[in-house]
N, C-alpha and C positions, 0 to 999 in steps of 0.2 A: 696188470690185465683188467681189474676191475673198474681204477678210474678210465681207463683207454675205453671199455665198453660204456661207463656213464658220458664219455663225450658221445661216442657214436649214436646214440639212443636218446638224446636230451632234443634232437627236434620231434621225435615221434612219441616222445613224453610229454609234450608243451601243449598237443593236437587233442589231447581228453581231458574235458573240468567233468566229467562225469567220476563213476565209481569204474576203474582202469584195472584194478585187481584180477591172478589171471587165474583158470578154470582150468586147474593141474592137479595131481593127487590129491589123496587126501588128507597127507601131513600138511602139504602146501594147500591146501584149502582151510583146513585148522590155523596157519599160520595166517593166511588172507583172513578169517574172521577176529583174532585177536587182534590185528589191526584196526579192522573196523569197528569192535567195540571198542577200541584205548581212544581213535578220535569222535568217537560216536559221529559218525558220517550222518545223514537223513536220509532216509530211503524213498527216491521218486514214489510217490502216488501214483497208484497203480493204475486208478481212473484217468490220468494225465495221458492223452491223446497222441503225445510228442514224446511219451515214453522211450527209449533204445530197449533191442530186444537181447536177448540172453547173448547172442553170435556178436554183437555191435559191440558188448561190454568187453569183450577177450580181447588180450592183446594178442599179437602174434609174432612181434618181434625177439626172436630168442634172448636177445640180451638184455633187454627189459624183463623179464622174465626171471633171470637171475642176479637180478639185482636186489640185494639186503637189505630186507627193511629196514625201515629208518625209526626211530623212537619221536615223540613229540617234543618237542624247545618250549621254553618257556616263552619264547618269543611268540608261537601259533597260539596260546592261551588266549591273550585279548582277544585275537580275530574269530577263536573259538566262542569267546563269550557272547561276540558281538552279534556272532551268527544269532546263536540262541537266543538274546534280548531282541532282535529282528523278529523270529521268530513266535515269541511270547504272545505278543498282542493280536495275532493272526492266529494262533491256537486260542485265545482266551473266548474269540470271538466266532468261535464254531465256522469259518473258513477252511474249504479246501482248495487251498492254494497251493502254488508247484513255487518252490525256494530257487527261484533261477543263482542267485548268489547268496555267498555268507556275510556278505558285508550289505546287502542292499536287496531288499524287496522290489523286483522289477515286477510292479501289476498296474493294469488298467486304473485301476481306483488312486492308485499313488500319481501316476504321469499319466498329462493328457498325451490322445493318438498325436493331435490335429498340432499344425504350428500356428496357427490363427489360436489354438487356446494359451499357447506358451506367450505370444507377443501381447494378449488379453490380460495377461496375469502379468506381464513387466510394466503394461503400461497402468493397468490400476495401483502397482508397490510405488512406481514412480510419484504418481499423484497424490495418493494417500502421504507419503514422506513428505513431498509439499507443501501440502496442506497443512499437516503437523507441526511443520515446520514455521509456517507462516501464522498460524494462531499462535505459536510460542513468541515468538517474534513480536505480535503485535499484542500480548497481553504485556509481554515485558516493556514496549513502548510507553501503553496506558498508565502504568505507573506513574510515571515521568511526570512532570508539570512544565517542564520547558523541552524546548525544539532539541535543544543540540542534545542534551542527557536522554531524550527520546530515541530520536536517531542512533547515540550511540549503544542502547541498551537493547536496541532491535539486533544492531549489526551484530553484537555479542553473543544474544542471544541462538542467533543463525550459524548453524557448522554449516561451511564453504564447501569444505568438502563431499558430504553428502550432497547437497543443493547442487552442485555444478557436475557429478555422477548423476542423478535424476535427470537434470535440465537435457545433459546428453545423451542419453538413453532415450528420453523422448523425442528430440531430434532422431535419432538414427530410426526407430520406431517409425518415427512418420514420415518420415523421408518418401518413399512411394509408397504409402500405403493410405487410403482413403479412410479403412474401419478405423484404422489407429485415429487418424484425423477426428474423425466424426464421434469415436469416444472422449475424444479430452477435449471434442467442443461441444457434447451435449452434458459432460459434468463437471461444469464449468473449472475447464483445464486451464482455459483464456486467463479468466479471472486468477484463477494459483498463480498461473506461471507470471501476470503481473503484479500480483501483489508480492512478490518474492521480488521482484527486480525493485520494484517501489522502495522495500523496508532494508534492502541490502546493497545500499546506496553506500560508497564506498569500498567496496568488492569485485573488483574488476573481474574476477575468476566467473560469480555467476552471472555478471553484467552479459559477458560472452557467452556463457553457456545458454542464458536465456532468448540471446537472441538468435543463434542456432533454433532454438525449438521453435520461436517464432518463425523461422525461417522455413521451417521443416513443416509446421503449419500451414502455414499462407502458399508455397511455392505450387505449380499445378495451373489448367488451366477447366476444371471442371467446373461446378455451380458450387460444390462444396467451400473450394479455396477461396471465392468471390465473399460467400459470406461470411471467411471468418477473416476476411481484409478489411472488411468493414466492422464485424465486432471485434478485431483488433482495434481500428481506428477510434471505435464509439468508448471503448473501455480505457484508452488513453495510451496507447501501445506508442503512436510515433513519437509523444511527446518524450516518452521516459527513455525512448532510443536513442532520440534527438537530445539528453542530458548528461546520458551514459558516454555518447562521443563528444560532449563538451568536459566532463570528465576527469579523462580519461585519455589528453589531445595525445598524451607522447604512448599510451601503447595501441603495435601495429594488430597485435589480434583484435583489441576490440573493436577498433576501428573497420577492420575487413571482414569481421563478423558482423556489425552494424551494414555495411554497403552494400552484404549479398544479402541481409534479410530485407533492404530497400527495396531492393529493385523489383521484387514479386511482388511485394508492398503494392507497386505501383504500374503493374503491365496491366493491361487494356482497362483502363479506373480513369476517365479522363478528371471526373471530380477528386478523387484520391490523389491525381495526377497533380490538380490544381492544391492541394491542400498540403501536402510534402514539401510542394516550393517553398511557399510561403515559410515552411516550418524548418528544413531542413540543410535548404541552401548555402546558407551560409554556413553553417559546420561542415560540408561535406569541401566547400571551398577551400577551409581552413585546415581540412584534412589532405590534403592534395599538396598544398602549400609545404605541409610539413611533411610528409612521407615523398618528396620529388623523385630521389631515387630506387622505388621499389616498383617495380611495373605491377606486381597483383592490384597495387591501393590504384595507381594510374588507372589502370582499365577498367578495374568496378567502378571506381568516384565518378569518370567521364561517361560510362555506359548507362548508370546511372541519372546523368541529369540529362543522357539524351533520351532515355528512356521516359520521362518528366514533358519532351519535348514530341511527345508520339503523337497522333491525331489530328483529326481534320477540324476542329472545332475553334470559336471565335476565343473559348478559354484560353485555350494553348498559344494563343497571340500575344494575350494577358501575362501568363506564363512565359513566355519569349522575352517580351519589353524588360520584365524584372530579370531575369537573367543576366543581360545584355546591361544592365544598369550596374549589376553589382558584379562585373568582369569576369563571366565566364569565358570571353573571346578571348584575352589575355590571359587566361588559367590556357586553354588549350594549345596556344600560342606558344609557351614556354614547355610544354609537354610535349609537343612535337620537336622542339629545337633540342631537346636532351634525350629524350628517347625512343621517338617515333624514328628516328634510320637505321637502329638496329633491332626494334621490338615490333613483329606484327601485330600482336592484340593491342600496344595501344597505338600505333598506328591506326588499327580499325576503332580505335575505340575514338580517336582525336577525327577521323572522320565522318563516326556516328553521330558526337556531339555538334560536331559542324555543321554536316547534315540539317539536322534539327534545328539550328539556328537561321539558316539562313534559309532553308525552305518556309513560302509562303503559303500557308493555310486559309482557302478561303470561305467564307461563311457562308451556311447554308443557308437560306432564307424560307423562314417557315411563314405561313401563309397568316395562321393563326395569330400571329404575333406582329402583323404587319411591320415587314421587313425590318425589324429590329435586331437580328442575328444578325443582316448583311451591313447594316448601319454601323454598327460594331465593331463588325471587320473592317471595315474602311475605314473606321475611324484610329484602328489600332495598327494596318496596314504598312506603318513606317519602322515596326521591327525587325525585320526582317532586314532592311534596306540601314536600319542602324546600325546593326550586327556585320553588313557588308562592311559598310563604313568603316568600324573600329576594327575588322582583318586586314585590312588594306592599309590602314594606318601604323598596325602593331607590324606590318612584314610580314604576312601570316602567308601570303601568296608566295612568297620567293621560300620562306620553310615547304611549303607542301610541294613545290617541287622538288626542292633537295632530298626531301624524306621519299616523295614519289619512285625518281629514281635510286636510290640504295634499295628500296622495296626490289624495283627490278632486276636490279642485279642481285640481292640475295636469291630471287626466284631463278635465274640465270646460272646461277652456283649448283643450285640446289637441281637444277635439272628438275624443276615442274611447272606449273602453269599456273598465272594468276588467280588469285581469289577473285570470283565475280561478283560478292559483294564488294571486295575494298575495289576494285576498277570500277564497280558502278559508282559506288561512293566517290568517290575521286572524281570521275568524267563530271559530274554531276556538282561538286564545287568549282573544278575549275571552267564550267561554263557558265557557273555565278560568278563569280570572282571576278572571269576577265570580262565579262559584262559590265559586272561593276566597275573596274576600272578603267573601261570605256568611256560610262557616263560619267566617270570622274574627270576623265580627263575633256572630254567636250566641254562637259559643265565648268571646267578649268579655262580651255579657250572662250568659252562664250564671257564667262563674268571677266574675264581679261579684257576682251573685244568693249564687253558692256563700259568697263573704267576707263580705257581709252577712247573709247566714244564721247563718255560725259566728259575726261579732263580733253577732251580735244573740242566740246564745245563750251565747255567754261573759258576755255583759251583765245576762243574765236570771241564770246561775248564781250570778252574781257577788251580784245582788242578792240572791238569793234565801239565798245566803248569809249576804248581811249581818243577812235579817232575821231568819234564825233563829237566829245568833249573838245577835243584840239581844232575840231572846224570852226566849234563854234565859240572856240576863245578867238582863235587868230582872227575871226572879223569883228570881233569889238578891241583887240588888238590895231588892227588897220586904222578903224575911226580913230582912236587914239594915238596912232604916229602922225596921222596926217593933223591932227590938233595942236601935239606935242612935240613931235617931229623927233622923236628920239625909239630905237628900236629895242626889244629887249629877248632875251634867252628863254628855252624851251622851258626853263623851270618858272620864270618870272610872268611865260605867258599860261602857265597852269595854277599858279599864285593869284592872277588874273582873273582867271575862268570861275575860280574858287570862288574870288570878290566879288564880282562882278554878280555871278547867283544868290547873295548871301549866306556861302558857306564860310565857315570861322576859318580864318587864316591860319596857317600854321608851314612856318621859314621851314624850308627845305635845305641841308647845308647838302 
């Protein structure tokens, strides 16, 4: 019977962390206080507002009620003492506090209310560890007298694993949040978190995790993000990104942790726009190259450099040419032919890139400058029409239809309705394209026309030549049969014609 009433009675025993003892005789009330002295319980503070009142403390379950007290385990001691050492310092210190637990002092002064102070205190342990970390780091360098025993006495020096728990903890921190932002870029968070990626060259773990925070910094479209893409840029951010994925070429995280901290790197920054190319290009090429079959790398690399390709400016022409010289048309080319008919993002992403390439930007002309901007663009004008050129050459037209339509037909399956960007995108190459392959093909018949025009009057010169050479041999021919009286052959009367002007003979067999 006894245990059958402790199952029935064990949910309405779980329901009181207070003193549950019940208000029965007064054997049974003698028995309730030798309990409470054997665990020495605390008695709520009577000044405590959230007190329970005498009727709140009874229990009224009868079988709770008759249930045997229990003696103390040796096992409740710790947790007893532990109360009491909690305790201690909050008695020493003439507080009166209400003990919400025996394990843990739940007070205003211990936990902040607010969560803005919780995510304040992660992100200053972050930093501070960083920091730490990177003076250790760089004293143990200073030692050194050569490069490589520097280098290696830094990476030693540096645990991975804390570095790369910080680095992403401040990422997640910042991720939407501005204060966090604006704390680790007003004490100089920039500066840590690059001289960590700097001294921890060969650690691909904080490689990535560094550029997450980078990521988590810069991403955003406020005035905050703007200036810390440029004290990224001024502190030497792209360069060490741009080392990290040379690297580093065969792994896929850093590489896709480098391509999504690009890209905010580089959205609405036409100069930043211009300074990435130059910088980045070619690794991000080289990254595309080798990861062919993963669509995440496909659609960041190519989103990316269309991203590179954004704006109305004479730059981004600049930008174009270089492009288009070191084969991005043929990166997108091969990306659509392997997985643009079954992948929509890089479908959209081999369209965005397109886009960007063969759209023509024209130059604004500022007045101040006398037309210097427009000069510019005209003079740069032919990228775009390059970029036609080498799609039409690589096949790139007969891919985008095939990819076009599987697009529709998975949308067909799928029972939904086109994306209106990839249809704009789309409508919008294939009216460049078959443009361009109009004037190709004109400009095909025309220089066709042009070369049989010239060999058909080289032909006529040619003859016309010959015959007036042959007129004017066969009449000093004539004088000479009627002199000589003997006749002679078409070769003998151009033998003739030779002599007769002074040109040097030469027998014709």
């Amino acid at each position: 019977d006894s245990t059958t009433r402790c199952q029935d009675s064990t949910t309405n025993v779980r329901q009181h962390v207070s003193r549950v003892w019940p208000r029965t005789s007064s054997s049974r009330g003698s028995h309730a206080r030798s309990r409470s002295e054997t665990f020495h319980l605390p008695h709520i503070n009577s000044s405590c507002t959230s007190a329970c009142s005498r009727d709140a403390q009874t229990v009224t379950n009868p079988h709770a009620r008759s249930l045997s007290a229990f003696s103390g385990s040796a096992a409740f001691q710790p947790m007893q003492n532990l109360g009491h050492a909690a305790m201690h310092p909050m008695q020493a210190a003439g507080a009166t506090k209400t003990l919400m637990s025996l394990l843990c002092p739940l007070c205003d002064d211990d936990l902040p209310v607010e969560i803005a102070a919780i995510k304040h205190n992660q992100v200053h342990g972050a930093l501070l560890l960083l920091k730490e970390q990177a003076a250790a780091a760089a004293a143990a360098g200073a030692v050194q007298t050569e490069l490589a025993a520097a280098t290696a006495a830094c990476r030693a020096a540096i645990c991975p694993i804390s570095c790369a728990l910080s680095l992403e903890s401040l990422a997640r921190l910042m991720w939407s949040d501005d204060e966090a932002r604006d704390m680790v870029a007003s004490t100089g968070g920039i500066r840590t978190i690059l001289d960590i990626m700097r001294l921890s060259r060969g650690l691909s773990s904080i490689q990535t995790s560094a550029c997450l925070a980078i990521m988590g910094l810069v991403r955003g479209d406020g005035e905050l993000c703007q200036a810390t893409q440029w004290a990224v840029a001024k502190a030497g951010g792209v360069e060490l990104i741009s080392e990290a994925m040379e690297s580093f070429p065969s792994s896929l995280m850093m590489q896709l942790a480098a391509l999504l901290t690009l890209v905010p790197l580089t959205l609405d920054n036409c100069m930043m726009q211009a300074y990435l190319s130059r910088r980045t290009v070619p690794a991000v090429l080289h990254t595309l190259c080798t990861f062919q079959e993963h669509p995440a790398i496909q659609c960041k690399g190519l989103v990316l450099l269309g991203v590179m390709l954004e704006g109305a400016d004479p730059l981004q022409e600049a930008v174009r040419q270089r492009m288009v010289e070191l084969g991005v048309v043929s990166r997108v080319a091969s990306a659509l032919e392997q997985m643009g008919g079954h992948s929509d993002d890089v479908l959209w992403a081999c369209l965005f890139c397109l886009a960007g390439l063969a759209r023509h930007a024209p130059g604004r002309r500022d007045r101040n400058q006398d037309g210097h901007c427009q000069r510019l663009s005209k003079a740069l004008s032919t990228a775009s029409e390059d970029a036609l050129a080498q799609a039409l050459a690589v096949g790139l037209l007969q891919r985008l239809r095939s990819s076009w339509e599987a697009y529709h037909d998975r949308v067909r399956v799928r029972g939904g309705e086109p994306d209106e960007m990839i249809s704009g995108a789309g409508r919008f190459l294939f009216d460049r394209l078959e443009a361009a392959e109009d004037r190709r093909r004109t400009g095909l018949f025309v220089r066709r026309a042009v070369c049989i025009a010239a060999l058909a009057a080289s032909a006529a010169a040619t003859v016309g030549a010959v015959f007036w050479l042959s007129g004017s041999v066969c009449s000093n021919s004539t004088g000479q049969e009627a002199s000589k009286g003997r006749s002679t052959g078409v070769l003998n009367v151009l033998d003739d014609g030779f002599r007769a002007r002074g040109i040097p003979y030469y027998q014709t067999s």
